[in-house]
N, C-alpha and C positions, 0 to 999 in steps of 0.2 A: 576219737583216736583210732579205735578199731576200723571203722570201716575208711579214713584215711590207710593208715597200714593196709590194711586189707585188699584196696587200689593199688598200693604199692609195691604189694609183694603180686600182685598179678601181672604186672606190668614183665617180671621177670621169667614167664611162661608163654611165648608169643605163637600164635595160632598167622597162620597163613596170612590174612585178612590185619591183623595187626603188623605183622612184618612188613606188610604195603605202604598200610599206615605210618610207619616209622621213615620208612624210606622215602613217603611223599614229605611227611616234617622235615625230613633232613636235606632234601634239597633244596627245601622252602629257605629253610634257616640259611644253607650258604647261597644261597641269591640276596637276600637280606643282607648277611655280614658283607660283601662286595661291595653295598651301595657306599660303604663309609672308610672312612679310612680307619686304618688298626687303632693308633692313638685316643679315638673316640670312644669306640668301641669297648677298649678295653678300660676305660673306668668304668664304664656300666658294671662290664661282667666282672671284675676283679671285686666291686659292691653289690653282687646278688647276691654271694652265700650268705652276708648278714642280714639279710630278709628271709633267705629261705630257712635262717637258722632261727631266728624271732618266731616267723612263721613254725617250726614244729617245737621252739621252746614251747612257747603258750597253749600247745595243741596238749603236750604234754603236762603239762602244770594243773592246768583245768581239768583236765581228765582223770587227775589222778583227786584232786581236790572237791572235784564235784561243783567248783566254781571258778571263778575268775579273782581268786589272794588281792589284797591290796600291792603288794608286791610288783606282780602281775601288770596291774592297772595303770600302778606309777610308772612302769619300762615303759608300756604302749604307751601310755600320754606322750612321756618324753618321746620318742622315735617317730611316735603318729599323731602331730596334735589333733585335737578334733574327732579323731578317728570310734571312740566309742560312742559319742554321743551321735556320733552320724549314722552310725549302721544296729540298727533293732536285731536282738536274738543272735549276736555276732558270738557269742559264747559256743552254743552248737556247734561251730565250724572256724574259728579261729584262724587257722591256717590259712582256707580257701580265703576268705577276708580281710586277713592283714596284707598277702601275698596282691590280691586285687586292688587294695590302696595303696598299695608302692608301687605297683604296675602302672595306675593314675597318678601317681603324686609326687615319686620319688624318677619315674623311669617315664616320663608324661614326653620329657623330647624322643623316646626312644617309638611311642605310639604314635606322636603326630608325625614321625618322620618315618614311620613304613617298616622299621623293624626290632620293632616286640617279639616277633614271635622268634626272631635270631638269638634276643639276648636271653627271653625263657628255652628254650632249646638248650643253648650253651651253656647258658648261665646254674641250669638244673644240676647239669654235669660235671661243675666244675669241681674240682676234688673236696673242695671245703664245704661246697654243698653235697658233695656224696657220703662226705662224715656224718654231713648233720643227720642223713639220712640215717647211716652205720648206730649210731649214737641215739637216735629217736627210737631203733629195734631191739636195741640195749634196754634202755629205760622199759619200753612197753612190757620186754620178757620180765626185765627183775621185779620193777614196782606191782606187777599182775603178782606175783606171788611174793613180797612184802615188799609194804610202802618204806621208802627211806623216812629218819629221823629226821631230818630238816630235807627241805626243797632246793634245789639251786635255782642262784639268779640269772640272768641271763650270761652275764660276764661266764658267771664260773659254767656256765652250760656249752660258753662257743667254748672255751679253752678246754674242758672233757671231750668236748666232740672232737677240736683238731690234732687233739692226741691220741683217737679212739681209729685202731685199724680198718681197714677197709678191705673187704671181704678176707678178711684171715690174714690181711697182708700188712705193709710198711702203713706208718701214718700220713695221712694228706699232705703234710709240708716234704716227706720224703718223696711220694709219689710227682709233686710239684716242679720239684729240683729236678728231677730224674725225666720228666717230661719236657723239661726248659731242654737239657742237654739233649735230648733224640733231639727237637724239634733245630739245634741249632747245629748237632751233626745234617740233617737231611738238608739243611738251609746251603751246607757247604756243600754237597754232591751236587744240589738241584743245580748251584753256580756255576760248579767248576764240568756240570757234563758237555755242553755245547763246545766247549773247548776242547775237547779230547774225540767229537764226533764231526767236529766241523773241518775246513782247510787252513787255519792258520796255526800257531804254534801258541804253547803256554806263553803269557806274557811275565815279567818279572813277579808281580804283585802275587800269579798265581802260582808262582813257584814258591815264591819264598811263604804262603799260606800253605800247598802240600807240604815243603818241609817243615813247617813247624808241627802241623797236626799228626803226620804220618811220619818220622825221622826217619821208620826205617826202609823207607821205598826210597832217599833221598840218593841210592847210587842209579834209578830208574830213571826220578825227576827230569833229569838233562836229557835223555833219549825222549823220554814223550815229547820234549819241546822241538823234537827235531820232525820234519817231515819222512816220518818211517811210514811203516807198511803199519796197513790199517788192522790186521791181525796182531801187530805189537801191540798198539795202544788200545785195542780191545782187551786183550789180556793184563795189561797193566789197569785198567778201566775197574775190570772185577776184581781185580789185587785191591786196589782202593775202596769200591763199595764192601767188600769183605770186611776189611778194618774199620771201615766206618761205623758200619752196623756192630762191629765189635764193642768197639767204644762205645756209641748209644747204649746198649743192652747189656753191658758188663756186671752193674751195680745189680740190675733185674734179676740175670742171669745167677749171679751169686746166689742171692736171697733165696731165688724160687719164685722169682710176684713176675716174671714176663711179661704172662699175658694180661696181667692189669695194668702195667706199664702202656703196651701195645692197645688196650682198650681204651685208655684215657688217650692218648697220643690222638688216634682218629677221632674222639669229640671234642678236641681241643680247638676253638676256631682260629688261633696260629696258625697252625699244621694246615687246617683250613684251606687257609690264605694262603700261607706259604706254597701249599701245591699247587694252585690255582694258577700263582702269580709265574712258578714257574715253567707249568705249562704255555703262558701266554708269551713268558720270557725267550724259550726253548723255537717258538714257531718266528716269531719275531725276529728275533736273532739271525735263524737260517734265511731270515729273506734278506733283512738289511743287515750284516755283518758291520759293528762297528767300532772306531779304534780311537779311542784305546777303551778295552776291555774295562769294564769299571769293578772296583776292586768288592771284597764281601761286603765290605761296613756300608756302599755306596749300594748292592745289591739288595740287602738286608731292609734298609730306608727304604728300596722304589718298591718291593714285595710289601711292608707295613701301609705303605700309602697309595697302592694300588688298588683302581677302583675300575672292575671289570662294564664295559661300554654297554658289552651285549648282554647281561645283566640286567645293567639302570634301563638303557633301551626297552624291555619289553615287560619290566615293572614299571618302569616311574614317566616314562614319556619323554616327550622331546627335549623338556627344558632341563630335564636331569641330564642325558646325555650332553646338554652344551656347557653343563657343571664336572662333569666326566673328563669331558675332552681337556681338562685343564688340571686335570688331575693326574692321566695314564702317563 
């Protein structure tokens, strides 16, 4: 458990040469997340933190025990069958171990289909996996200086961890919510910007979406749809990202947790996607301008199942792109 931790909290000290590092995983992972569509994706990742949570329950259990409890033994069986009788000396290292046979056994389409290393990237990060994390540095500090009277089971281990704050801050299911909503205010800017930069005017669908989010720009509404001068609707443009980012940020803002808001937000592979999707929306759009404007919920659908060509192109080969082309 030590020299796990010991990895872990290093991880949060980053030297030049690791910061490379980070930045070459990170691209890796969103070329990986591109190849599929969100829908897929997101069962993996929404079931990694209850691997990574198994993974440092038992990291912790045994460490503290000096063995592997029948307790213990019975979880893994059930979740892993097979899994102890197959791997020798697996006690020493638990975590690296269990975490490697879900990688193989539970997450096997994720390896044979070219991105593993997207859904451990994201999947590390996800809030419920950064508790288990918050929750593993808990136990280590307390149990190091007295062991508890009874051990928890796994059950009662995920549900201390998903209530246990994260770095000083809201619990995982707050930071969750609060990530859902930024990701689905930026989903609306990212939509509604080519309309306000391009030549044609708001269509109905995208008025009555500003007025409902924004009510109080709705005596502005009616002039953006008009062919003004491109300084009005600049100006009314940052009137709206103002508020928007208000809204996102408000709960954060309160609290005092922003910048962990804003930190999960960027390894969230939503946001991901969603930016990506919007970029390719944004160019797209300005060449073939087309009508009728399709509404958020129709916007929202082609960003979740959007599967970037040049991407699959220059990972997966030809036969991915003609799986591509029927996707974009």
């Amino acid at each position: 458990m030590k020299s796990l931790l010991n990895a872990r909290r290093k991880t949060t000290r980053f030297s030049g040469a690791e910061t490379r590092v980070r930045s070459i995983a990170s691209r890796k992972a969103s070329k990986q997340l591109l190849r599929l569509p969100w829908s897929k994706f997101r069962n993996a990742y929404e079931t990694y933190p209850q691997w990574q949570t198994l993974a440092l329950w038992s990291e912790a259990i045994i460490r503290i025990a000096g063995c592997a409890p029948r307790p213990v033994l019975a979880t893994i069986a059930d979740h892993c069958p097979g899994f102890a009788e197959a791997h020798d000396n697996w006690e020493k290292s638990p975590a690296f171990h269990l975490l490697e046979w879900a990688h193989g056994n539970r997450f096997g389409d994720a390896r044979q289909e070219g991105w593993l290393d997207a859904l451990i990237f994201y999947g590390a990060r996800h809030p419920s996996s950064r508790a288990a994390w918050a929750y593993f540095e808990k136990c280590d500090e307390q149990w190091d200086r007295r062991r508890p009277g009874s051990l928890p089971s796994f059950d009662q281990w995920w549900r201390f961890a998903q209530r246990a704050p994260l770095h000083d801050g809201p619990s995982c299911g707050v930071v969750s919510e609060a990530v859902e909503s930024f990701i689905d205010w930026k989903a609306f800017t990212f939509w509604l910007r080519p309309l306000f930069f391009g030549s044609l005017g708001l269509p109905p669908d995208a008025l009555a979406e500003l007025e409902s989010r924004c009510p109080e720009l709705s005596e502005f509404s009616k002039e953006a749809n008009m062919m003004c001068r491109a300084t009005t609707r600049s100006g009314l443009w940052r009137r709206i990202t103002g508020i928007c980012e208000d809204r996102a940020l408000s709960r954060a803002k309160r609290k005092g947790w922003t910048g962990i808001l804003l930190e999960q937000v960027q390894s969230h592979p939503l946001y991901v996607r969603t930016q990506a999707y919007a970029e390719h929306w944004k160019q797209d759009w300005s060449r073939h301008p087309v009508s009728p404007y399709p509404t958020l919920a129709e916007w929202k659908l082609a960003a979740a199942e959007y599967i970037s060509l040049d991407r699959v192109s220059r990972l997966a080969g030809p036969r991915s792109q003609k799986i591509a082309s029927h996707t974009s």
